[in-house]
N, C-alpha and C positions, 0 to 999 in steps of 0.2 A: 104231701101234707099241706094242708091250708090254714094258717092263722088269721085272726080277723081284732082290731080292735072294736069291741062292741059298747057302746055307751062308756067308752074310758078303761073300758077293761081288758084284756090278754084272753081271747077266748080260742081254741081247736075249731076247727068244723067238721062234722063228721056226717056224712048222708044229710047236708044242709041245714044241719042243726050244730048250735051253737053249745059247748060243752066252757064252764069257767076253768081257764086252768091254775088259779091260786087255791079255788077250791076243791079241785082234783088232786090237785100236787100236794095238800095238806099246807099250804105254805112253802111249799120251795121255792116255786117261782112267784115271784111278787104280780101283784095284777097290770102294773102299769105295761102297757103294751111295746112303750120304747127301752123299758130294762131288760128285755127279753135275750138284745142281741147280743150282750156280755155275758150271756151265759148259755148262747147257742148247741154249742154242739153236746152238751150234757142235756138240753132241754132236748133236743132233738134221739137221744137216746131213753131219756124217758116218754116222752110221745109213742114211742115206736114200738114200745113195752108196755107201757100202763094197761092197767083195766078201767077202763072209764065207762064215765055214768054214763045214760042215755040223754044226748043233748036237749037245749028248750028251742024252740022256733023264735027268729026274729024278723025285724023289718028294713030294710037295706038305709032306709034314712036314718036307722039307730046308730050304723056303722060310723069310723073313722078312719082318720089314714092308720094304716097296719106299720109306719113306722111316723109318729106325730111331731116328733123333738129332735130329728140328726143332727148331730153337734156339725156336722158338714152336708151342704146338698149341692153335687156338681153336677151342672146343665149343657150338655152339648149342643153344639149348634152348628149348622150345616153337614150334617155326620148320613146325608143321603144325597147323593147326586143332583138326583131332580128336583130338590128344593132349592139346591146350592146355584141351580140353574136358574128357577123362579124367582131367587131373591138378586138375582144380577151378578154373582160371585160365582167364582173359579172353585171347583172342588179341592178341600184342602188336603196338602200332604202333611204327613205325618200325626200329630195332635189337634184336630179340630178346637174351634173355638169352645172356650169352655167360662161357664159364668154361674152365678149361683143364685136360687131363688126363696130369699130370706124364711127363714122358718116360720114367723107369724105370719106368710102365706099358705101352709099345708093347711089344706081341709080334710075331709072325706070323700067319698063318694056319691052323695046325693046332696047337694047344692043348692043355694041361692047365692048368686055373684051380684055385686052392685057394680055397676058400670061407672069406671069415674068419668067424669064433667067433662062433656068438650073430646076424648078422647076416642081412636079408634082402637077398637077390642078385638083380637083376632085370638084366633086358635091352634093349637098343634097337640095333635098326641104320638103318644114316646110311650116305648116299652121303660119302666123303670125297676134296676135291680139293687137291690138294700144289701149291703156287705154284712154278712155274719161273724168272717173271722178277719182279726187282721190283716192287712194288706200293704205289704211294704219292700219293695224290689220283686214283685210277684212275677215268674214265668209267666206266659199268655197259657202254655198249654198246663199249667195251676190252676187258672184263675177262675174257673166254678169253684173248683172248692173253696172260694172265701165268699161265694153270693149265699147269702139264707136265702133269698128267693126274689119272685119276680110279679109286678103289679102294673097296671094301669096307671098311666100317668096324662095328666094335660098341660101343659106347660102354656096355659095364659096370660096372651102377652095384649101391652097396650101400645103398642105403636107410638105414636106421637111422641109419650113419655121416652119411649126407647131410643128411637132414634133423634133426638134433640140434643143441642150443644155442640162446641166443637169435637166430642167424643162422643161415641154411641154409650148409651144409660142401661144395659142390654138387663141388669139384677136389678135396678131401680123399676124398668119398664114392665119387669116381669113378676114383681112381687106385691102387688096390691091383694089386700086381702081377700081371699079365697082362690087367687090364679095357681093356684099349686096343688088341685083336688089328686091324690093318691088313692088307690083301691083297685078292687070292692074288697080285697084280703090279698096277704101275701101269698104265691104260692111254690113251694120248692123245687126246683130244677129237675129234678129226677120225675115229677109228673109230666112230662113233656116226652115227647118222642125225640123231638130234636130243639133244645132249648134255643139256636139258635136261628132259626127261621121259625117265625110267628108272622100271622094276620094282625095287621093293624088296621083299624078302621075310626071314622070319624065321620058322624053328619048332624047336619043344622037342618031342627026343624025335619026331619025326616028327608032328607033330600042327602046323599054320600056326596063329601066334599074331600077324601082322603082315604087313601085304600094303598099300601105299601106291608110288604115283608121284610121283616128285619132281616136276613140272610143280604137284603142289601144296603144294610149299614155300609159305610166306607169305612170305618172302622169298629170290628165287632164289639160285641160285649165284653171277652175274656183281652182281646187287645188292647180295649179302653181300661182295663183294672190296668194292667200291665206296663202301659204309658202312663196311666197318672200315678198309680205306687210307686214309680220309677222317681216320681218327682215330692209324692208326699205321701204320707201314711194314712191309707183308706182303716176306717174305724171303724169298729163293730156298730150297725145301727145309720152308718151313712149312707145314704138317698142318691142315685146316678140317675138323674135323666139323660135317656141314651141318645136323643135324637128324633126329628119328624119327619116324613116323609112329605114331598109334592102335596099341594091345593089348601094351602094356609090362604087369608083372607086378601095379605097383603102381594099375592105373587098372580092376581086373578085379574081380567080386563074385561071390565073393569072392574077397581077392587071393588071388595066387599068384607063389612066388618059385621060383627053381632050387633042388636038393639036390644031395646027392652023386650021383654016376653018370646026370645027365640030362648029356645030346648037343645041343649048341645050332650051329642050322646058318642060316647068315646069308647073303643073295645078294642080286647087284646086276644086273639086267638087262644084258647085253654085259660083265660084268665076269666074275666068279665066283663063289667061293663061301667064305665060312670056317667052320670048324668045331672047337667048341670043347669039350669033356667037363669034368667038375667033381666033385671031389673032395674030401670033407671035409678 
């Protein structure tokens, strides 16, 4: 099943067309696309039942992120070897670094990012999975069943801002308006062969700057619920970026950061794709 927030609303997708499900559902489910995940798994046996309309066509810059508002959005970081490599640091044991990137940076899928002042702008994308059911002292061999599903995520960061001060700024560097594009829709676990190895890809400007499989996370998906529940209570509708793989802008010789007018295009093996342009 694939959900999609479309112009603000809670819509299905069915054969690429977009179905409302407030007005499918007669009003059971409300349209707002982040109230969805409190009432998962009944939404999800109605999806799975219903007789639904024939959906309308839309346009992918209509879209939004497929979870807009998580009351929580946890960010890992160094959670692949060869980044952890490329950024100067020792792979970490146990709970990778984790940080969060303020919710009035979630966008959508099809972008315009303003580059702040002075700043270098780099990139990374990350398999992102949105908790559907609660999550709290979760088994690792549990832990799909609390994901509603799984998205495109790019976790853009500003350098400078990030690493500045006597402590690294890593949620301040990483949340400027629009560096949190989610999408192009959520999609549920069970469409997957193997949910946990997926193609990740990323390139600037048409040129691949980023190509990793999550099967080599250092700590997977169902491990990461599992460690952090362990520590606090994952929430229906909360945002996991899981991590990037090797050839972020900042681990390159020499670096190299986004400008204005470069095209950054982001994809998830079975998911989609987001794409994002940049702007002085």
């Amino acid at each position: 099943m694939r959900i999609a927030n479309l112009s603000g609303r809670l819509v299905l997708l069915i054969d690429g067309r977009a179905v409302d499900v407030e007005k499918a559902s007669d009003g059971r489910f409300p349209a707002d696309p982040q109230a969805v995940y409190e009432q998962w798994e009944e939404f999800r046996s109605w999806a799975g039942a219903a007789d639904l309309p024939a959906g309308a066509p839309f346009e992918p810059a209509e879209l939004g992120s497929p979870a807009p508002a998580p009351r929580q959005t946890l960010a890992i970081g160094l959670n692949y070897r060869d980044h952890a490599a490329e950024s100067g640091f020792a792979a970490p044991e146990g709970l990778p670094p984790v940080f969060t990137k303020f919710v009035t940076s979630i966008t959508g899928p099809v972008t315009e990012v303003r580059l702040p002042a002075g700043g270098h702008t780099d990139w990374e994308v990350e398999l992102v999975a949105v908790i559907g059911r609660r999550a709290e002292g979760v088994r690792e061999a549990d832990a799909w069943s609390h994901v509603a599903g799984l998205a495109v995520g790019q976790d853009i960061s500003e350098r400078v801002a990030q690493l500045a001060g006597p402590a690294p700024q890593f949620s301040v560097g990483k949340s400027y308006p629009g560096f949190a594009p989610i999408g192009p829709w959520l999609v549920t676990p069970d469409e997957f062969d193997d949910p946990d190895d997926l193609e990740l890809r990323c390139a600037v400007n048409g040129e691949e700057v980023q190509k990793g499989r999550t099967r080599d996370l250092i700590v997977s998906v169902p491990a990461l619920i599992a460690r952090l529940s362990a520590v606090l209570p994952l929430l229906p509708g909360d945002v996991i970026f899981t991590g990037t793989p090797a050839g972020v802008g900042l681990g390159r010789d020499p670096q190299r950061f986004l400008a204005a007018g470069d095209e950054l295009v982001s994809g998830v093996e079975g998911i989609g794709e987001l794409r994002q342009t940049f702007v002085a």
